[in-house]
KOLDRENSE-604017 format. One record per residue (C-alpha): residue in one letter; x, z negated, y negated. Coordinates in steps of 0.5 Angstrom, whole numbers, padded with zeros to 4 digits, always signed. Each point is the difference from the previous one (the first is absolute). Example, Ala and Ser with C-alpha at 12.3 -4.5 7.8 and 13.67 -1.06 7.14 Angstrom:
BEGIN
a+0025-0016+0009/s+0002+0002-0007/
//
This chain:
BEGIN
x+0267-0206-0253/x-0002-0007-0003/x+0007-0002+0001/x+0002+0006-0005/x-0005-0003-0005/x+0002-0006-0001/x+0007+0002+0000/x-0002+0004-0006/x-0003-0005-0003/x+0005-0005+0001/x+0003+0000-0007/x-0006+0000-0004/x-0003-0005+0005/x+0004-0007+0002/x-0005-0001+0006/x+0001+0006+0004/x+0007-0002+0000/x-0004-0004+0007/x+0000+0007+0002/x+0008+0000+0001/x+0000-0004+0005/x+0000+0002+0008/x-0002-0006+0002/x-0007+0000-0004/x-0001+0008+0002/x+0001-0002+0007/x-0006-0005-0001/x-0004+0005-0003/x+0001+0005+0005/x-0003-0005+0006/x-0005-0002-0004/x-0001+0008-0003/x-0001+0002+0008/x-0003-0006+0003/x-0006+0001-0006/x-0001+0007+0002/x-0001-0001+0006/x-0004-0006+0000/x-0005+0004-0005/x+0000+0007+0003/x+0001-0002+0006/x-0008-0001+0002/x-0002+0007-0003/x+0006+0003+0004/x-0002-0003+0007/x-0007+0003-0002/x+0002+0007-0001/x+0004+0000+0006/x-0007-0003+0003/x-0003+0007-0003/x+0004+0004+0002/x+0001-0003+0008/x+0007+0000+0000/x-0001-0005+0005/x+0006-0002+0005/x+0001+0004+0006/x+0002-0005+0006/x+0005+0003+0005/x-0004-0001+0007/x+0007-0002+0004/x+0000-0006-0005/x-0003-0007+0001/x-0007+0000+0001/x-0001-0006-0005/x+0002+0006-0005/x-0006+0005+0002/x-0004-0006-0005/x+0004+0003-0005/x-0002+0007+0000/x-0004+0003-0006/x+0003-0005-0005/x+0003+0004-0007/x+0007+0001+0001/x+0005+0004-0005/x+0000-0006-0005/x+0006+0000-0001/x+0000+0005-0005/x-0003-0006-0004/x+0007-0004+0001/x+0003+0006-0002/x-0004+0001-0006/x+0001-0007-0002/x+0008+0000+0001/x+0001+0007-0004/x-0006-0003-0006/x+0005-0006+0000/x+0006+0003+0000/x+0000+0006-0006/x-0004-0006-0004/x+0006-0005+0000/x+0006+0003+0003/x+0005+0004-0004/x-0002+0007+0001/x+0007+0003-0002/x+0003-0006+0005/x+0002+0006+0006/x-0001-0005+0006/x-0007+0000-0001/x-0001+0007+0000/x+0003+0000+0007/x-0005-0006+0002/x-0005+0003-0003/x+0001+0007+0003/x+0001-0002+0008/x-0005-0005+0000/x-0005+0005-0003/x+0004+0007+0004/x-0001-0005+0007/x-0008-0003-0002/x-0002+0009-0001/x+0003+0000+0007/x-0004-0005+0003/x-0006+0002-0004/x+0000+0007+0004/x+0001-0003+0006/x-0006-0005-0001/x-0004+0006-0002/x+0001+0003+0006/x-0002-0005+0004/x-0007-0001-0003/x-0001+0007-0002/x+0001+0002+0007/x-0001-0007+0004/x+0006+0000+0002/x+0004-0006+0001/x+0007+0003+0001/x-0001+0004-0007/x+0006+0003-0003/x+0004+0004+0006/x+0006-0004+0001/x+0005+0006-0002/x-0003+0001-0006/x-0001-0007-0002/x+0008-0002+0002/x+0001+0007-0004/x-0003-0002-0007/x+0002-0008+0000/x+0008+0003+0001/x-0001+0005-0005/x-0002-0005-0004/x+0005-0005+0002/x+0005+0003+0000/x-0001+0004-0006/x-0001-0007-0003/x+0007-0002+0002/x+0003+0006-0003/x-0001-0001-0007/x+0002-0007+0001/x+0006+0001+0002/x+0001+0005-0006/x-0002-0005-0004/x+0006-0004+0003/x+0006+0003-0001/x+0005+0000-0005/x+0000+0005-0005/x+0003+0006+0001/x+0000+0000+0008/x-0004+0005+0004/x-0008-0002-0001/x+0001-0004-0006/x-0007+0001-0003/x+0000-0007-0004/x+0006+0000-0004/x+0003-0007-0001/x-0005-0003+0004/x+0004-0002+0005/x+0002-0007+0003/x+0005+0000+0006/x-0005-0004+0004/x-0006+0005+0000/x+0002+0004+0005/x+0004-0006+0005/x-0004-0004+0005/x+0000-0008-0001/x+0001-0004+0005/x-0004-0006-0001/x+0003-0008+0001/x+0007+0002-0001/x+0003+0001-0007/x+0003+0007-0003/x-0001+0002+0007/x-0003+0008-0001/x+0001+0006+0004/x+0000+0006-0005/x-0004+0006+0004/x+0002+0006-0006/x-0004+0005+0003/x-0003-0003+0006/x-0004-0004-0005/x-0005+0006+0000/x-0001+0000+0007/x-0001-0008+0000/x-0005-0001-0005/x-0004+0006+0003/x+0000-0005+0006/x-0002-0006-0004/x-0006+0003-0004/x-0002+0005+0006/x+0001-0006+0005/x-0003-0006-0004/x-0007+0005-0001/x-0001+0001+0007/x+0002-0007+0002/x-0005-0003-0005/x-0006+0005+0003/x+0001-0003+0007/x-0001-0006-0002/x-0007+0002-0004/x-0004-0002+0006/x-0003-0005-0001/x-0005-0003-0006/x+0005-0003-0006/x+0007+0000+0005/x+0004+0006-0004/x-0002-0003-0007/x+0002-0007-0001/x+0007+0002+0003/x+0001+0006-0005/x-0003-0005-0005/x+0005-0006+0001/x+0007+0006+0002/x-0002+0003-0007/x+0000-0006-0004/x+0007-0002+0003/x+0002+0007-0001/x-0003-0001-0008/x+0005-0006+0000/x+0006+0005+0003/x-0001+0004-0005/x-0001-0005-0006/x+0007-0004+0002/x+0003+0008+0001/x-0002+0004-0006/x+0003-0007-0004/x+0008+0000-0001/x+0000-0009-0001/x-0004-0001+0006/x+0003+0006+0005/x+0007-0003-0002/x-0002-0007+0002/x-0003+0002+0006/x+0005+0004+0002/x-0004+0006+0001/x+0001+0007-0004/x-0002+0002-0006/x-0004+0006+0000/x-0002+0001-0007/x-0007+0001-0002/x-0003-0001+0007/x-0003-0006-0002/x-0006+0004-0003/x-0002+0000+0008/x-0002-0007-0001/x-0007+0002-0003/x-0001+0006+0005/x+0000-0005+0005/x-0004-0005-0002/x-0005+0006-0002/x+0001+0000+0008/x-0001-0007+0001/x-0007+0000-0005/x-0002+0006+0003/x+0000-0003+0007/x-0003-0007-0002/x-0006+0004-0003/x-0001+0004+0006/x+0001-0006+0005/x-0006-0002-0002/x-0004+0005+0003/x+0005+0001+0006/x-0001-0006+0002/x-0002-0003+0007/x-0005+0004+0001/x+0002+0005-0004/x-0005+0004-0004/x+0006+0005-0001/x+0005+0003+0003/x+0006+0002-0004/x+0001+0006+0004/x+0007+0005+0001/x-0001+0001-0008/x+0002-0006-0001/x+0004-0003+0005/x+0005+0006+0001/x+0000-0001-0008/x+0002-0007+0000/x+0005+0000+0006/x+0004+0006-0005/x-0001-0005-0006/x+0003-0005+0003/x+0005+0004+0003/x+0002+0004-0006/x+0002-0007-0004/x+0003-0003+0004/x+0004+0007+0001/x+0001+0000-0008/x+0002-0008+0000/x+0004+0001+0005/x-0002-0004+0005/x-0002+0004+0006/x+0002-0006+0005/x-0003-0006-0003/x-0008+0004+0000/x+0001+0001+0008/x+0002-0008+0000/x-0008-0001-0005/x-0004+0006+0003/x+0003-0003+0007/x-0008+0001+0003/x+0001+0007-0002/x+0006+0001+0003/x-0003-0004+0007/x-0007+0005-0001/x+0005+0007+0000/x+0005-0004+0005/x-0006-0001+0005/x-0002+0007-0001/x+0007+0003+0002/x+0000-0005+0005/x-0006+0002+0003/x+0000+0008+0000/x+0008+0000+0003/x-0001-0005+0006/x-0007+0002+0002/x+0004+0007+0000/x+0005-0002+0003/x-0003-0004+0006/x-0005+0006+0001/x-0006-0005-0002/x+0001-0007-0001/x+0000-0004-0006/x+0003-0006-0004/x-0006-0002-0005/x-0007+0000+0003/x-0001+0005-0006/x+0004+0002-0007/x+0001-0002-0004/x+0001-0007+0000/x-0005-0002-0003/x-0004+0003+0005/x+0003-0003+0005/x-0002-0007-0002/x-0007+0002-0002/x-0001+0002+0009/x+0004-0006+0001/x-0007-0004-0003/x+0003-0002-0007/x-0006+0001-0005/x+0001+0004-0006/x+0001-0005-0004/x+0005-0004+0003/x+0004+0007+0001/x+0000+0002-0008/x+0001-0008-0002/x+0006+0000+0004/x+0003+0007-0002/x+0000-0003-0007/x+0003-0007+0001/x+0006+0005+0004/x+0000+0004-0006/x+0001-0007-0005/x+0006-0001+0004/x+0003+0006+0000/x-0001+0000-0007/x+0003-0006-0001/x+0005+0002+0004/x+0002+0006-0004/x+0000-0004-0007/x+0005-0004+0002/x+0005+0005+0001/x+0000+0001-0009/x+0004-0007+0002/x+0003-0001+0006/x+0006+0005+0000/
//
C-alpha cells in the first residue's frame, strides 16, 4: 500500500526513488513486523489472558510441561498479523507471488485457529478431528498448488492462467551443489509443491513444543530463503550464481523478512519461560510459509537441508508410531518427538532450544552456500 504511494510519487518526489529499492523495503518489512509486535504484543497477551485462552497440555506428555497449562496460547495470530501488516505495506501488490505467499500462510493460520479454538473451548488437547484437520490444509495445499502451476506454464497450454509469465524453471526441481542440474516435473509439480507446503506446515507444528525452539529456526530458514529469493528474482546475480531467474520472484524477499521481524518480535515474549505460545495458528502457518517459498524459488531440497531440525521432528514422529506398531509396543525414542526425547534424557530446557538453534545456524550456512557451490 505504502510501496504503491511512493511509487506514485516518485516522479514528483526524488527521495521516494528510496522506495524502488528492494533491499531497503526489505528492511522496512523487518522492521514494520518486529515493531508491531514489540508494541501490541503486551496488550495481545493481556486479551489472551482475558479471555483464558490458555494452553491445554497433553497428560501423556512430559510431566515438566503440566507447569505450562493455562499460559495464553494462539499467539500466533500476532505473528501473522504482523507479516500480512508488513507485507501489504511494502510489497508489490500486483507482484502474483506474494499473493500466493499470503493466501497459504493465512488459508493454513485459519486452520490452526479452529484446531486451537476447539482445544480451549472444549479443553481438549487432541482439537481438530485429524481427518478433518488433514482435509482442510490438503484443500488448501493442494489448492495453492494448482493455481501456481497455472501461473507457470506457457501461454497457450493447458491451465495457463498467467500468460507470459512463464520462466522454464518455475515448475522444474533444482538440484542444489551441482550446476545446470534440474529435473523438470511438468504436471508432477502440482503434487510436489502440494507435498513441500502441506509437509514443511506439519513438520513445523511438530517442532512447536518447546518455549522459543520453532521461532528461531523459522526465523533463520526464512531470512536464507529472503536471500534465495533476492539473488533468484535478480537476472545478474542469478546468472552469476548459476541459479534460474525467475523473473518477479524476488518481491518474496520482504515477505520473508516480514517472517524473520514478526518471529523476532514474538521471541521476545515466547522466550524460556514463555509467556506465550504461538500455538497451531501459528506454527502450521509459518511451516506453509516456508514451504510455499521455497516452492516458489524453487528450492524445495535446500529448505529440507536448513529446516533439518524440522525434518529430524517429523522423521522422529514417523519412526516412532511405525516401529512401536510394527514391534507391537516397543520404542526407538523414550518419547516423540526428538525433542522430548532429550527432555527425559534429563537435558534441561534451555540447553534442548540452544542447541536446536545452533544445529539450525548450521544448516543455514549450509544451505547458503549452495548459491556458490555448484
Amino acid at each position: 500500500m505504502l510501496y504503491a504511494l511512493a511509487e506514485h510519487l516518485r516522479p514528483y518526489v526524488s527521495g521516494f526513488n528510496v522506495f524502488g529499492y528492494l533491499t531497503f523495503r526489505s528492511i522496512l518489512g523487518v522492521l514494520t513486523a518486529l515493531l508491531f509486535c514489540f508494541v501490541l504484543g503486551p496488550w495481545i497477551i493481556r486479551r489472551l489472558q482475558i479471555l483464558k485462552f490458555g494452553q491445554v497440555v497433553r497428560v501423556d506428555g512430559p510431566a515438566s510441561h503440566l507447569a505450562k497449562t493455562g499460559t495464553p496460547t494462539m499467539g500466533g495470530a500476532m505473528i501473522l498479523a504482523a507479516i500480512a501488516i508488513a507485507t501489504l505495506l511494502w510489497a508489490d501488490l500486483t507482484n502474483r507471488f506474494i499473493w500466493f505467499a499470503l493466501i497459504v500462510t493465512l488459508a493454513f493460520g485459519v486452520v490452526g485457529f479452529v484446531d486451537d479454538w476447539l482445544k480451549i473451548a472444549h479443553k481438549n488437547p487432541k482439537g481438530l478431528p485429524a481427518r478433518q484437520k488433514y482435509f482442510w490444509l490438503s484443500l488448501a495445499g493442494f489448492g495453492v498448488s494448482l493455481a501456481i502451476y497455472a501461473s507457470s506454464v506457457p501461454q497457450g497450454m493447458p491451465w495457463s492462467l498467467m500468460p507470459g509469465a512463464h520462466e522454464a524453471s518455475a515448475t522444474s526441481l533444482i538440484v542444489p551443489f551441482l550446476k545446470n542440474v534440474s529435473i523438470p516435473l511438468g504436471l508432477f509439480f502440482v503434487p510436489w509443491c502440494y507435498l513441500v507446503i502441506v509437509g514443511s506446515s506439519n513438520a513445523v507444528n511438530l517442532t512447536d513444543g518447546l518455549d522459543g525452539l520453532a521461532i528461531m529456526p523459522t526465523v533463520l530458514v526464512a531470512s536464507a530463503l529472503a536471500i534465495f529469493a533476492y539473488a533468484t528474482g535478480n537476472v545478474r546475480i542469478a546468472e552469476y550464481l548459476g541459479i534460474p531467474f525467475i523473473r518477479g520472484v524476488g518481491e518474496l524477499a520482504i515477505f520473508c523478512t516480514a517472517i524473520a521481524g514478526a518471529g523476532l518480535g514474538f521471541l521476545w515474549f515466547n522466550a524460556y519461560p514463555a509467556q506465550v505460545f504461538m500455538g497451531d495458528v501459528g506454527a502450521l502457518a509459518l511451516g506453509a510459509a516456508l514451504g510455499v517459498v521455497a516452492v516458489l524459488v524453487r528450492q524445495e531440497i535446500v529448505l529440507a537441508i536448513m529446516g533439518g531440525v524440522f525434518v529430524a521432528e517429523t522423521v522422529s514422529v514417523a519412526l516412532q508410531v511405525g516401529y512401536f506398531k510394527y514391534s507391537g509396543g516397543k520404542r526407538i525414542f523414550r518419547m516423540a518427538p526428538l525433542h522430548h526425547h532429550y527432555e527425559l534424557k534429563g537435558w534441561p530446557e534451555p540447553k534442548i532450544i540452544v542447541r536446536f538453534w545452533i544445529i539450525t545456524l548450521i544448516l543455514v550456512l549450509i544451505g547458503l552456500s549452495t548459491l556458490k557451490v555448484r
